[in-house]
C-alpha positions as a printed NumPy array, in Angstrom:
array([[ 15.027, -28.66 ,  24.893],
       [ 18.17 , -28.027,  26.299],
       [ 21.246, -26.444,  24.306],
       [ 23.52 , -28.823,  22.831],
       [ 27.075, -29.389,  24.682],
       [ 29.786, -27.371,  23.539],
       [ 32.598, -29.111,  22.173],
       [ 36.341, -28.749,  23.231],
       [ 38.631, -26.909,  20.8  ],
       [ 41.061, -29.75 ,  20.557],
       [ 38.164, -31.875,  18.826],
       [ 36.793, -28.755,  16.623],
       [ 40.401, -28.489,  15.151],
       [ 40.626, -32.632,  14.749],
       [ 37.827, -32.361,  13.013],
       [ 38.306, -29.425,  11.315],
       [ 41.763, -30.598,  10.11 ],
       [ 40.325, -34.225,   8.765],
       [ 37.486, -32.164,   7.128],
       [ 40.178, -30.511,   4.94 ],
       [ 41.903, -33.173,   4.712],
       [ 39.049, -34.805,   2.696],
       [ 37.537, -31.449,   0.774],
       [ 41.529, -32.04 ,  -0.419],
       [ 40.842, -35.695,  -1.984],
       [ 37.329, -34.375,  -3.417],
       [ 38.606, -31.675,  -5.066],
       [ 41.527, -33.882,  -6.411],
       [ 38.663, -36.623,  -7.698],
       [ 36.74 , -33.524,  -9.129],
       [ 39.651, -32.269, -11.152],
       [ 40.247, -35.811, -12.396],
       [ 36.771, -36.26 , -13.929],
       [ 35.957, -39.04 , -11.421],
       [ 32.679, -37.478, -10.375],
       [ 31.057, -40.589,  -8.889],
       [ 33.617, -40.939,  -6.741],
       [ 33.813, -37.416,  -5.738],
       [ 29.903, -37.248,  -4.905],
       [ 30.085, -40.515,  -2.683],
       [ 33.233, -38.578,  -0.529],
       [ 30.888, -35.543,  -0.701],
       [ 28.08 , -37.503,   1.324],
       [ 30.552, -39.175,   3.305],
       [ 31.681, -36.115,   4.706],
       [ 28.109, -34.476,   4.674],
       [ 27.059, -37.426,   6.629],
       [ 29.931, -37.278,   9.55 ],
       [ 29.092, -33.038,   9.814],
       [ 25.63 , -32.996,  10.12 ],
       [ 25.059, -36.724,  11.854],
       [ 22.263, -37.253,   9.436],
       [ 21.913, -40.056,   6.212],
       [ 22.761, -37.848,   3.26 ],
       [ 19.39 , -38.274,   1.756],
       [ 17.876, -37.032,   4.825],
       [ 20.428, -33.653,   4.509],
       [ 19.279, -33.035,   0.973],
       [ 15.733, -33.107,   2.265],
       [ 16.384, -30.456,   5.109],
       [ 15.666, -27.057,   4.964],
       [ 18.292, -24.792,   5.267],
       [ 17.1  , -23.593,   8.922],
       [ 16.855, -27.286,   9.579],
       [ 20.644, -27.703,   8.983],
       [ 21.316, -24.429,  10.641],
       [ 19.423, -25.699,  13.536],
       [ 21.473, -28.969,  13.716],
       [ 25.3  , -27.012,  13.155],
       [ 24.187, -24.447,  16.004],
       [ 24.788, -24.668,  19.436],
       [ 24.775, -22.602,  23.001],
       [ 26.93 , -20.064,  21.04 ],
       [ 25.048, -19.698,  18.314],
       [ 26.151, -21.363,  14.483],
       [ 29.73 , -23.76 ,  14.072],
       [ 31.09 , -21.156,  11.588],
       [ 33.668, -23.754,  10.844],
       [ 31.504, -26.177,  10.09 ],
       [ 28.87 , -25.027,   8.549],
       [ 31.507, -23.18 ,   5.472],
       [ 33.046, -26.604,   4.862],
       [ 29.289, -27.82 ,   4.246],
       [ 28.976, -25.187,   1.751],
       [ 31.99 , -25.898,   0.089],
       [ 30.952, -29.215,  -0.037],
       [ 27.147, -28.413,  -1.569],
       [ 28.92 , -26.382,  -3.932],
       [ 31.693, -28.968,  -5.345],
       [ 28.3  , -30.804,  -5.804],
       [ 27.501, -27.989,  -7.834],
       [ 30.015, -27.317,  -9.93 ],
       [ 29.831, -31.647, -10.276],
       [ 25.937, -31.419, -11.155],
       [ 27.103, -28.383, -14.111],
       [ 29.671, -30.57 , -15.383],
       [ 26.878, -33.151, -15.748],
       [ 24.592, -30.719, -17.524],
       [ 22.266, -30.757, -14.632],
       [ 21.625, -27.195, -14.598],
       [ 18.434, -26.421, -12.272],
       [ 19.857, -28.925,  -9.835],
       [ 23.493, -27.813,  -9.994],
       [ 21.751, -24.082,  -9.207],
       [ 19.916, -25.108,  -6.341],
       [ 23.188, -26.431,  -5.22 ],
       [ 24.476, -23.019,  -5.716],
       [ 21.835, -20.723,  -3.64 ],
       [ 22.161, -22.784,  -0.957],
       [ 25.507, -22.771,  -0.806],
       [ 25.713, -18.87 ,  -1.535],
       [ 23.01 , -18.522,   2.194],
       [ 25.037, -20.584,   3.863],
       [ 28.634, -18.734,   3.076],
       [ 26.613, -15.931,   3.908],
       [ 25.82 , -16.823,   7.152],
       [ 28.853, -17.576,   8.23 ],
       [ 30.175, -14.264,   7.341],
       [ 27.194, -12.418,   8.725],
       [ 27.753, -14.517,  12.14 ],
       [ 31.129, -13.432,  12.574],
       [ 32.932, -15.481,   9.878],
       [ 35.079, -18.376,  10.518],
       [ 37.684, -19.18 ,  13.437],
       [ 39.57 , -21.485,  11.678],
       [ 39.429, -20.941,   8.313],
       [ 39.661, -18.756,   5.508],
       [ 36.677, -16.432,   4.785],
       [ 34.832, -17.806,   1.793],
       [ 34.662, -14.503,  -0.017],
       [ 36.496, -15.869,  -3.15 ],
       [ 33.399, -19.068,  -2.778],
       [ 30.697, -16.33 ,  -2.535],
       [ 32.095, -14.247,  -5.974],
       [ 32.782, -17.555,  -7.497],
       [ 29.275, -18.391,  -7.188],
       [ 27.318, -14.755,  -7.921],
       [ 29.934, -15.252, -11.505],
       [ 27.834, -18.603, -11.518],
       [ 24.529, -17.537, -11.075],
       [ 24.763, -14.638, -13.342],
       [ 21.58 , -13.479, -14.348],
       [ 19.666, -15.866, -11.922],
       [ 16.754, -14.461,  -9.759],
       [ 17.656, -14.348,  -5.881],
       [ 14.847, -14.272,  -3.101],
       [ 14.4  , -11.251,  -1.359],
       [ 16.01 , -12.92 ,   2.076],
       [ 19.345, -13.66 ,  -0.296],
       [ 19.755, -10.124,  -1.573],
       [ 19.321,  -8.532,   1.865],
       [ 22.067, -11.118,   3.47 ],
       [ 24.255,  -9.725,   0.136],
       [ 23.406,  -6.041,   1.267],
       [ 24.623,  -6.838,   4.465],
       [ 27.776,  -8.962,   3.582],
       [ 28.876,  -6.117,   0.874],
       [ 28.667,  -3.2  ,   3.612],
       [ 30.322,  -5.113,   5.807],
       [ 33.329,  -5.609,   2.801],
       [ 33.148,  -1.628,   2.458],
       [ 31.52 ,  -2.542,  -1.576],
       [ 28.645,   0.138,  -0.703],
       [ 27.777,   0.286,  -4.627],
       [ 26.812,  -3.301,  -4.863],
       [ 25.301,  -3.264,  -1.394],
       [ 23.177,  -0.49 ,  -2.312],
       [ 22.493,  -2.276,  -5.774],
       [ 21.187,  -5.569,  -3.245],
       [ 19.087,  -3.159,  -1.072],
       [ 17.27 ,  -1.86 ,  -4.041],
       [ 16.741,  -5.391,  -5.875],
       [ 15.356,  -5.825,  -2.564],
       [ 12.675,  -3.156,  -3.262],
       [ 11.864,  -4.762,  -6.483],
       [ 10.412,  -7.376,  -5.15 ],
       [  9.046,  -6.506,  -1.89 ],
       [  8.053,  -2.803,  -3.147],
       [  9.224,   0.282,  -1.322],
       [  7.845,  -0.574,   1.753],
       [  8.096,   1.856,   4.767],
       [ 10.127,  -0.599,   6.542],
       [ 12.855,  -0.941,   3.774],
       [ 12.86 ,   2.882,   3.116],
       [ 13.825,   2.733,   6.644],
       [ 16.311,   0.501,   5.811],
       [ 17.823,   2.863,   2.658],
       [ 17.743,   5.861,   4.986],
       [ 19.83 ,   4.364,   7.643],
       [ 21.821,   2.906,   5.076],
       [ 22.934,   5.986,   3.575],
       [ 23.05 ,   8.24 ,   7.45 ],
       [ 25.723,   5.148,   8.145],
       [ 27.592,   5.979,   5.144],
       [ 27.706,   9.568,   5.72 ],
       [ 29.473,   9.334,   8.933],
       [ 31.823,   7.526,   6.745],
       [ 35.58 ,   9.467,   5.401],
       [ 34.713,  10.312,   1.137],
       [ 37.646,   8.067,   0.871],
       [ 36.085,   5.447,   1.974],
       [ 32.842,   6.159,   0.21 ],
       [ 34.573,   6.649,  -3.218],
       [ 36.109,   2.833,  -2.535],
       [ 33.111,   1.668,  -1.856],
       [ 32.054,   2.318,  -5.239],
       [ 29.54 ,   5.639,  -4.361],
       [ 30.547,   9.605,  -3.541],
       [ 28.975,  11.761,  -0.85 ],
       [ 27.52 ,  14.006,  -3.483],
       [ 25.587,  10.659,  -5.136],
       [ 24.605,   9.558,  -1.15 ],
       [ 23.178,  13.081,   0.079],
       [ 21.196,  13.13 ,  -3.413],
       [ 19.781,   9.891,  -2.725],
       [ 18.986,  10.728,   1.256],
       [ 17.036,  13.371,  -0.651],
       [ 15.188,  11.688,  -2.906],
       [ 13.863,   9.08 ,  -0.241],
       [ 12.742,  12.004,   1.911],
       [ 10.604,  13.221,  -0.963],
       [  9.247,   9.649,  -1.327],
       [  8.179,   9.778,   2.143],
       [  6.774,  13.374,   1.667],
       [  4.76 ,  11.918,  -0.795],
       [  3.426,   8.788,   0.481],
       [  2.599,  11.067,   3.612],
       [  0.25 ,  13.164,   1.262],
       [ -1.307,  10.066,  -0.257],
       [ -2.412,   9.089,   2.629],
       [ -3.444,  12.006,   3.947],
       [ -5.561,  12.468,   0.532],
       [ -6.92 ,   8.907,   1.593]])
């Protein structure tokens, strides 16, 4: 299959700027309590992004979507946040509803998608959606997160300089997947990146050198001793 034709930047920003223009008359239908109304502009717009009926788009996967808002370059940053923001106003429409297991699918997906936007380089257009992605963990407080989701929030907090809660991601990781050599791997390069960090910048982060050289430690003796388990085996 060949890659799909890049698009000029005049168009991108036409269609950035008529995207807005709508996510401006949901939100305003939204805050009015006309929620009917708001979810028909929602598919609207879902429909004219992603070239697909909206029932179709509900039934994609997320990679399928990814797949379809990707190109040569690699993923429409641009595009794919204001289809998050619009899953999520579904969201926050489906809670008002009292639909709660469908308003928090609505949320997770949204949450992977604002991820991926940061993690590919964020937006070119328009604002990063770090007050969408905090709005939404507040949300989903409490809620379980696949193991894929936390390790996307590991990445996305180191990448803020929030090393506490990216460490705090890393090991939720753990708890699901088990300390696997791979993600003890992961820990230990973790922590070597954030010693080559200024303390400053550590102690903003939410950890201290002190706390990070203990824990290099303490994942060394891990290792140590799943070496002499399996040498016992």
């Amino acid at each position: 299959m060949s890659p799909k034709p890049m698009l000029t930047e005049d168009y991108l920003i036409r269609q950035i700027n008529l995207a807005i223009a709508a996510l401006a008359k949901i939100l305003g239908l939204k805050t009015a309590g006309q929620f009917q109304a708001a979810l028909y502009e929602i598919d609207q717009l879902l429909e004219q992004l992603i070239g697909l009926r909206s029932y179709m788009i509900k039934n994609l996967s997320d990679e399928g979507i990814l797949s379809i808002l990707s190109n040569a370059e690699g993923v429409d940053t641009d595009r794919l946040l204001i289809v998050a923001d619009l899953i999520k106003h579904e969201g926050d429409i489906l809670a008002e509803k009292k639909y709660a297991e469908e308003s928090a699918g609505n949320y997770a997906r949204a949450l992977n998608f604002f991820l991926e936007v940061q993690l590919s380089g964020g937006p070119r257009y328009l604002d990063p959606p770090d007050a969408q992605i905090e709005e939404i963990l507040t949300q989903l407080t409490g809620s379980e997160f696949p193991a894929e989701t936390l390790f996307n929030l590991y990445l996305y907090f180191e990448q803020k300089g929030e090393y506490a809660r990216s460490e705090e991601m890393l090991s939720r990781v753990a708890g699901i997947t088990g300390w696997q050599e791979d993600l003890i791997k992961e820990h230990e390069d973790f922590y070597g990146r954030l010693l080559e960090r200024p303390d400053q910048e550590i102690e903003l982060g939410g950890l201290s050198r002190f706390e990070v050289e203990r824990k290099v430690e303490q994942l060394r003796a891990m290792a140590i001793e799943d070496n002499r388990l399996d040498d016992g085996d």
